[in-house]
N, C-alpha and C positions, 0 to 999 in steps of 0.2 A: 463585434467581438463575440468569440462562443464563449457560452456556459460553460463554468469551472466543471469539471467530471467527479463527483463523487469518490470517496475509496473505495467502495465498492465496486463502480464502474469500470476504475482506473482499472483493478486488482482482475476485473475478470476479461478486461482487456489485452490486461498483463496474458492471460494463461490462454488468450487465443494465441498470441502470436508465438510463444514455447510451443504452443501444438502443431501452428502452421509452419516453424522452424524444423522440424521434425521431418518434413515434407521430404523426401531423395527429389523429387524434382523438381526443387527451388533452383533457381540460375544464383551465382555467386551475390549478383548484384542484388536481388531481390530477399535473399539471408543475409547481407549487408544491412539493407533498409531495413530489416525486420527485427536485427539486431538490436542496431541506432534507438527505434521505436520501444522495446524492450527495456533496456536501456533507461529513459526517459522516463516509463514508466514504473521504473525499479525506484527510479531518485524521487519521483514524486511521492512514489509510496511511503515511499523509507520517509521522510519529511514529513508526512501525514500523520504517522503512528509516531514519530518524535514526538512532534507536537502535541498529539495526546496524550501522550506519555507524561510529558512535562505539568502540563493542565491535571491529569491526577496525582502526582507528587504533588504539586499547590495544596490541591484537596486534602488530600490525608496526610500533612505533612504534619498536622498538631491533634493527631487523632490519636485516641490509647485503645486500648482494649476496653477499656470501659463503653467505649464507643459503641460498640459493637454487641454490648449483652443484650439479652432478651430477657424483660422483665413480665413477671409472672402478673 
């Protein structure tokens, strides 16, 4: 089974296939596919930053301002 991809990975996988989408000489079928791939890689993402998302609301969900000063 492959290695899970990173969000990083995913994200700049994400932005080759918007570039090669671009292409005028892609055949239907093959901007279909690239689509799809797209796609999959949008929902992953999206799911990735949810999830983090969540994970720092946990964090700072009992946090004041006081939290945050800087003492001299």
């Amino acid at each position: 089974m492959a290695e899970k991809k990173t969000f990083e990975e995913q994200l700049k996988e994400l932005e080759e296939v918007v570039k090669a989408l671009q292409s005028p000489e892609l055949t239907l079928d093959e901007s279909m596919k690239l689509y799809k791939k797209g796609m999959s890689l949008t929902t992953s993402c999206t799911k990735e930053l949810e999830k983090a998302e969540g994970e720092l609301k946990k964090l700072t969900e009992n946090l004041t301002e006081e939290d945050f000063s800087i003492e001299n």
